[in-house]
C-alpha positions in Angstrom: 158.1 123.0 0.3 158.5 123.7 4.0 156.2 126.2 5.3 155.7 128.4 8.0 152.7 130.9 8.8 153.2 132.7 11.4 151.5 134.5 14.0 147.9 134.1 12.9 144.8 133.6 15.0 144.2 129.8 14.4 140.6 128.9 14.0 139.7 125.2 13.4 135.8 125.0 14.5 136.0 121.0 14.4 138.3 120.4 17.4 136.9 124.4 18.6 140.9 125.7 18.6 140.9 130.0 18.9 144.4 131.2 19.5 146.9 132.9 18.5 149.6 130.1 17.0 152.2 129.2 14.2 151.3 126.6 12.0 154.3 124.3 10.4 154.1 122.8 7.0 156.3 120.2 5.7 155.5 117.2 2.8 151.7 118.4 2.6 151.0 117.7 6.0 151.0 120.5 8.9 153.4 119.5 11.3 153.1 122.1 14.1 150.4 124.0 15.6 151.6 126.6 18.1 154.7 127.6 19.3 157.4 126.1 16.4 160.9 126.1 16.9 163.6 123.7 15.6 162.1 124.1 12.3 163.8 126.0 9.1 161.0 127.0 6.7 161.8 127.6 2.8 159.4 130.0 3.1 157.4 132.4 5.8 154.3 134.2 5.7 153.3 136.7 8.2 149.7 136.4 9.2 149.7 138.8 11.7 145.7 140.3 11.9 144.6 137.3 9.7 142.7 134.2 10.3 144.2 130.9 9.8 141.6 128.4 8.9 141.1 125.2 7.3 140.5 125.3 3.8 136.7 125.4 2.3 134.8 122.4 1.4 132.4 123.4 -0.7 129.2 121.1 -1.5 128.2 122.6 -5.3 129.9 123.7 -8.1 129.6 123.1 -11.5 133.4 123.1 -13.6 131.9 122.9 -17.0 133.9 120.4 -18.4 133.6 118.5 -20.5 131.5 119.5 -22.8 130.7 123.4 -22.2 133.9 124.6 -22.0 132.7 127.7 -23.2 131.1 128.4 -19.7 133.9 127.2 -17.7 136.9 125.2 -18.2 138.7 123.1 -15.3 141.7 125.7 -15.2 139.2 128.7 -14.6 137.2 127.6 -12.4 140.0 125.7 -9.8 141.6 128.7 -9.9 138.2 130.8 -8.9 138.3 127.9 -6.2 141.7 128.7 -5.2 141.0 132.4 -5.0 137.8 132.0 -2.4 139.6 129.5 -0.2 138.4 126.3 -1.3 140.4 123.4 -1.2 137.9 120.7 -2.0 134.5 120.7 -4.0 131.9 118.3 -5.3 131.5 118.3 -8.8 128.0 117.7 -10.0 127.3 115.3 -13.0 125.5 117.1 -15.5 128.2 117.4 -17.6 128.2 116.7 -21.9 128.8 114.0 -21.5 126.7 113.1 -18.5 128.8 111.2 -15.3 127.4 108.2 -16.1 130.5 106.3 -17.2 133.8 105.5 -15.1 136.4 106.9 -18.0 134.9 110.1 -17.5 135.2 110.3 -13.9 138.8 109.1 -14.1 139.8 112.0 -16.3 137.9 114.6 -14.7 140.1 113.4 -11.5 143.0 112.9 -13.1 142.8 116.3 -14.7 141.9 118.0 -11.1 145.4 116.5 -10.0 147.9 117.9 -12.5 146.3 121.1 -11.7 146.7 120.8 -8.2 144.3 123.5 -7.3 141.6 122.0 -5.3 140.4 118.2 -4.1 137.4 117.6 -6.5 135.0 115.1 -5.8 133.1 114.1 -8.1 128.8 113.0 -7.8 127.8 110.4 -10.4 124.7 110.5 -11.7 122.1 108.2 -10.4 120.3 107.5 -13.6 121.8 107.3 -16.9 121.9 109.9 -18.8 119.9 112.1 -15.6 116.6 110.8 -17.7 115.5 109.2 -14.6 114.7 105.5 -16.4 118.0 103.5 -16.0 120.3 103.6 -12.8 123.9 103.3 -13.6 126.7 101.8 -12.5 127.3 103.0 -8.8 129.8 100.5 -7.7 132.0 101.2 -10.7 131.4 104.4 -10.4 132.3 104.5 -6.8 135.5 102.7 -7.7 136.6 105.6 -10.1 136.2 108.4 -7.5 132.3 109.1 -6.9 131.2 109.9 -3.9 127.5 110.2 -4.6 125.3 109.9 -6.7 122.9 112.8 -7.6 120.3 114.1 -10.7 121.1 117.4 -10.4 118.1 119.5 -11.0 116.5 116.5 -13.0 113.6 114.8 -11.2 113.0 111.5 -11.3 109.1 111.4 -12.5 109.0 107.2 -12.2 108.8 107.0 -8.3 109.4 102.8 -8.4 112.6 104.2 -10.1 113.7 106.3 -7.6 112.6 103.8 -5.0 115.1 101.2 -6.7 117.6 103.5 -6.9 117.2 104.3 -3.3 117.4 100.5 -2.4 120.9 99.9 -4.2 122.1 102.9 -2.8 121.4 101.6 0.4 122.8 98.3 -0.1 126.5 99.9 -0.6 126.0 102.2 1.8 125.9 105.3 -1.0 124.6 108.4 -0.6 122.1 110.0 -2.7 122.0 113.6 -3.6 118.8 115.4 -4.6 117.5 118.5 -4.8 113.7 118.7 -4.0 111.6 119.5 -7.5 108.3 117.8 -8.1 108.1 117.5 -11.8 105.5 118.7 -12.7 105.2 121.9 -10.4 108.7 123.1 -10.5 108.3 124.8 -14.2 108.1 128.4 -13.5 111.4 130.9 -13.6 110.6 133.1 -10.2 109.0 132.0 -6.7 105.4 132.2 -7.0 104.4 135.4 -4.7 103.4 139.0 -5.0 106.7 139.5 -7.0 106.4 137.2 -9.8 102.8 138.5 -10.6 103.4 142.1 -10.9 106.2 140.9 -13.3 103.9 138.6 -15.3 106.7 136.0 -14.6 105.5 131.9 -14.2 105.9 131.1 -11.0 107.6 127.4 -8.8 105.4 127.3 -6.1 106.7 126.1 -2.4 104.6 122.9 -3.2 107.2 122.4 -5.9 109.7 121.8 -3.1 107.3 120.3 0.0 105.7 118.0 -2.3 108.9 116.5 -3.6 110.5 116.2 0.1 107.6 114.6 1.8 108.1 111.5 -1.3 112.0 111.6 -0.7 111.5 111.9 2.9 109.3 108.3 3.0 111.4 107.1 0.8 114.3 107.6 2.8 112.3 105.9 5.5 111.4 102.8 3.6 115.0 102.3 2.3 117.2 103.6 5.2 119.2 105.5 2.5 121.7 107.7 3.4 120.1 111.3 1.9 121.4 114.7 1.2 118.9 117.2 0.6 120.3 119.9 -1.7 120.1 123.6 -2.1 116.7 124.3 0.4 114.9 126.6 -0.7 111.3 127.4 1.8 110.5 127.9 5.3 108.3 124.6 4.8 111.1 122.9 3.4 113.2 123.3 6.9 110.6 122.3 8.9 110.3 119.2 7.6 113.8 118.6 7.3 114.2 119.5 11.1 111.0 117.0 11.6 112.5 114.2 9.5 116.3 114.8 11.7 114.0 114.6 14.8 113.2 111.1 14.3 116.4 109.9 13.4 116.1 109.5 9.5 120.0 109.6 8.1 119.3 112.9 6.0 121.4 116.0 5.6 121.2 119.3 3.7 122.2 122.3 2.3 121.7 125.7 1.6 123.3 128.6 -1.3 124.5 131.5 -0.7 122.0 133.1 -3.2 118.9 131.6 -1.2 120.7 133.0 2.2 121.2 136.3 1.3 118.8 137.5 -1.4 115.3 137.3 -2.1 112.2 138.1 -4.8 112.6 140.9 -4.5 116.0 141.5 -5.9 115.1 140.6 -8.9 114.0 144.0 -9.3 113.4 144.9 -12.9 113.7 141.6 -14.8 117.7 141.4 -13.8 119.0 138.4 -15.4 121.4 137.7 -12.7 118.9 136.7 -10.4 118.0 134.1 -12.8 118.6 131.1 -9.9 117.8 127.9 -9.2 115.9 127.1 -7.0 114.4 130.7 -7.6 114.5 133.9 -4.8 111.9 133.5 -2.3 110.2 136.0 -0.2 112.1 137.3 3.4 110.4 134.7 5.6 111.9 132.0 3.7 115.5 133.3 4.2 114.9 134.0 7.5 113.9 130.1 7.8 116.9 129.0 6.0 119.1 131.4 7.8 117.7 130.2 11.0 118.0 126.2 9.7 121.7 127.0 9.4 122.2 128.1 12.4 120.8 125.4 14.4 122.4 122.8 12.4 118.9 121.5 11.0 120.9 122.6 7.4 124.4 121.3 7.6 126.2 123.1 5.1 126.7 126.2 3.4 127.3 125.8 -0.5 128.1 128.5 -3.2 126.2 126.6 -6.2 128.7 127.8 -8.5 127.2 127.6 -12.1 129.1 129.6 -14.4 127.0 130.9 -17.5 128.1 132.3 -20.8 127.3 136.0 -21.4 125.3 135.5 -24.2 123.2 133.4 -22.3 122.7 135.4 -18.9 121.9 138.9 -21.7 118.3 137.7 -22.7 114.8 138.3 -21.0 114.4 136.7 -17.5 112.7 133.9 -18.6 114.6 132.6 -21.2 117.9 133.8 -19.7 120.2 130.5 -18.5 120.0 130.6 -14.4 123.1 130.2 -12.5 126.0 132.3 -11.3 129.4 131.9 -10.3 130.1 131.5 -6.7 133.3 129.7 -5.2 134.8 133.2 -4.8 132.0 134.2 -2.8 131.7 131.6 -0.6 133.9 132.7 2.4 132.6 136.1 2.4 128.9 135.4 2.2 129.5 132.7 4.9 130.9 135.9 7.4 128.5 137.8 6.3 125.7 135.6 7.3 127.4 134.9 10.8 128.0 138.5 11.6 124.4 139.0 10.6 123.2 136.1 13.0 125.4 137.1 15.6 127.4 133.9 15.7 131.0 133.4 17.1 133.5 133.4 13.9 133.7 129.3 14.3 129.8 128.8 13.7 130.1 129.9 10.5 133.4 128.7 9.2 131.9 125.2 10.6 129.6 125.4 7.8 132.1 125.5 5.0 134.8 123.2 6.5 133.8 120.3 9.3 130.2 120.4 8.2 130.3 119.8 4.9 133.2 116.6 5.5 130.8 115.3 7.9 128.1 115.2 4.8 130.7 113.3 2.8 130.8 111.1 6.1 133.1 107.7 4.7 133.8 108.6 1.2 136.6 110.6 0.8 140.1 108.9 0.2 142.9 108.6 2.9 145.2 111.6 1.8 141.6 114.1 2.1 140.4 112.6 5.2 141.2 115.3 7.4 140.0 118.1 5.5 138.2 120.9 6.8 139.9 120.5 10.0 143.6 121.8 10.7 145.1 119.0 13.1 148.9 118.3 13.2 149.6 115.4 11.5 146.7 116.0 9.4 146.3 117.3 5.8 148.1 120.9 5.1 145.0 121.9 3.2 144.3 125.9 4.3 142.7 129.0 3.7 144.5 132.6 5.0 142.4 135.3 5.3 141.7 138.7 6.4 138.9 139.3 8.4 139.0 143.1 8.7 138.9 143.8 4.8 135.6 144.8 3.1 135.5 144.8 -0.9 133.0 144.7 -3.2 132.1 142.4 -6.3 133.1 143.5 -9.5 132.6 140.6 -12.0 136.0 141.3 -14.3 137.7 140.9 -11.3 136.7 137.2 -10.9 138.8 134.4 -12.3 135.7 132.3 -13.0 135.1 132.1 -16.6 131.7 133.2 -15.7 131.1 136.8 -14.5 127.6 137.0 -13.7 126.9 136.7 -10.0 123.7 138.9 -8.3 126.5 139.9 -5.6 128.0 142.3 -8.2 128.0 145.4 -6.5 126.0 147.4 -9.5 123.2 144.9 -8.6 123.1 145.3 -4.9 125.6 147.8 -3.5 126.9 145.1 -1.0 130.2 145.5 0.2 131.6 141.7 1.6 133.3 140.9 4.8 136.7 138.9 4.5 138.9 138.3 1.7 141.2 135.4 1.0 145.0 136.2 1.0 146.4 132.9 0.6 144.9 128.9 0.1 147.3 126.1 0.2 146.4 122.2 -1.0 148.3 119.8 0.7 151.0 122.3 1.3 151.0 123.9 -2.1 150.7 127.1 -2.6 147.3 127.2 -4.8 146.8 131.2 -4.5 148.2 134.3 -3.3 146.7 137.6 -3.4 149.2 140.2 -5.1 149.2 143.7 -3.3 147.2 145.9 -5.7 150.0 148.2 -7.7 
């Protein structure tokens, strides 16, 4: 379908574009950026007082299929994808079954395509199984649509393993995902602190974290291994993620939304919802991380979407399931952060479009390869939003399949900045926000 938005304010933080402009859409590609003429749309939108930026690429979400559909099914969560701007997300592998086979990664794509909702990309896991003992396939994998390879938040206890497993990687020129968890110190449910004793909770010490990144960080070193450090969680943990960039070691990293914006504290009186991993830490920590985001030393912004089952979120803290639904959150917790750091409007979409792209660096496929960027000629992929709007979370309102998020207003009586009016994936119109009756 041929497309025209019109007069929006045109924000593309990769190539720094700020203007008032029409953009052109025509066979999934955008055409025109700025004054279009000569071209007859099947259909207009007026974005007049909106932001026209390129769509979200988020670096975390679970979609719950296959196997625990009863979380989360492909159709739900897309569409919850749709609805927060996100045109592309990587898909972590700890499915049922496990990413550990080719078939699987072929349906899961194939599936993502008929729905036409959102670019997934898929990580494959880097052991079999995620028990750390056998590395899989990575260059079949890689042929059925993997762009990384990742155990989730399964350590690896056999370091010669995880050394190999480095090595190969590096030999393909594969990047491998991991999230910082010593084995044996990461089994608590609530950052250790002042917080966690008064609630008699076991705590995961900052060690849990350090310790693993100063063995991934060597490792790295050793192998020349392209790494991606995910979900950040401790001051400590920047600073030696801004000491390993310093030197020139290929690693990059992330940060959640929950871990920006919250802390121990919110946990308040045993609220299930902050059940999270990695686990609230204390205000100095998210000042870090907020800080680590801003001067790039954490490249991207991700929403760690885990959608969880009610039944399993309405138990005691520590034997609740952590996790929370996030894709819808994304955009809005992204503002929020930038208005709260007072940075320009670009700085923070950069970390939720070009940033994030950059991470993927050489493996996404010829039709995606100019997303997170509006260019002409480039990929139609878009999010339309409307910076003045405030609203607050209210988890039946959420497409996800799962409803518990610790941004639901009840929990924290925070209104958002910024909500999404329209996405398009490669010019198809993926979501549009009815007026309310």
């Amino acid at each position: 379908m041929k497309t025209l938005i019109r007069n929006g304010r045109v924000v593309d933080p990769a190539s720094g574009r700020d203007e008032m402009a029409d953009v052109a859409i025509a066979s999934g590609r955008i055409v025109r950026i700025g004054a279009v003429a000569d071209f007859t749309a099947e259909r207009e939108f007026d974005a007049s007082g909106l932001v026209v930026a390129p769509g979200l690429v988020d670096l975390a979400a679970r979609l719950r299929e296959p196997g625990q559909e009863h979380e989360g099914m492909l159709e739900s969560e897309l569409a919850a994808a749709a609805a927060g701007g996100v045109t592309s997300l990587v898909c972590l592998p700890d499915t049922d079954p496990v990413l550990d086979e080719p078939g699987l990664v072929e349906m899961l794509k194939f599936r993502a395509r008929k729905l036409s909702r959102c670019r997934v990309f898929p990580l494959g896991a880097l052991t079999r199984r995620l028990e750390g003992a056998v590395l899989t396939e990575m260059v079949e994998l890689t042929e059925a649509g993997c762009v990384g390879f990742s155990q989730v938040d399964v350590p690896v206890r056999d370091t010669q393993v995880l050394q190999r497993a480095m090595q190969y990687a590096a030999t393909y020129g594969y990047t491998v995902w991991l999230r910082p968890l010593d084995a044996w110190l990461g089994g608590g449910v609530a950052a250790s602190g002042a917080m966690a004793t008064r609630l008699g909770l076991a705590g995961v010490p900052v060690q849990a974290e350090t310790v693993a990144l100063h063995t991934l960080i060597e490792l790295a070193r050793a192998t020349g291994v392209r790494l991606h450090l995910c979900r950040l969680s401790s001051s400590a943990g920047v600073a030696l993620v801004r000491a390993a960039k310093a030197v020139g070691l290929p690693i990059t990293a992330d940060v959640s939304i929950n871990s920006l914006h919250l802390t121990d504290v919110d946990i308040g009186y045993f609220n299930p919802d902050m059940r999270l991993v990695p686990p609230l830490r204390q205000g100095a920590d998210r000042e870090a991380l907020r800080q680590g985001l801003a001067d790039g030393t954490l490249d991207a912004l991700v929403s760690d979407h885990n959608p969880v089952a009610d039944d399993m979120k309405q138990l005691p803290f520590g034997e609740a399931e952590p996790g929370a639904t996030g894709l819808e959150l994304l955009l809005s917790l992204a503002l929020r952060w930038g208005a709260d750091s007072g940075l320009p409007l670009a700085q923070a979409l950069a970390r939720v479009t070009c940033d994030p792209v950059r991470v993927l660096g050489g493996s996404l496929d010829s039709l995606a390869s100019s997303a997170g960027r509006l260019v002409e000629g480039g990929v139609a992929d878009i999010c339309l939003f409307d910076p003045a709007v405030e609203w607050t979370v209210s988890p039946d309102a959420l497409l996800s399949q799962g409803k518990h998020t610790p941004f639901a207003f009840a929990s924290t009586g925070m209104a958002l900045p910024g909500r999404v009016q329209a996405t398009w994936v490669a010019g198809t119109l993926a979501f549009e926000r009815r007026p309310a009756a």
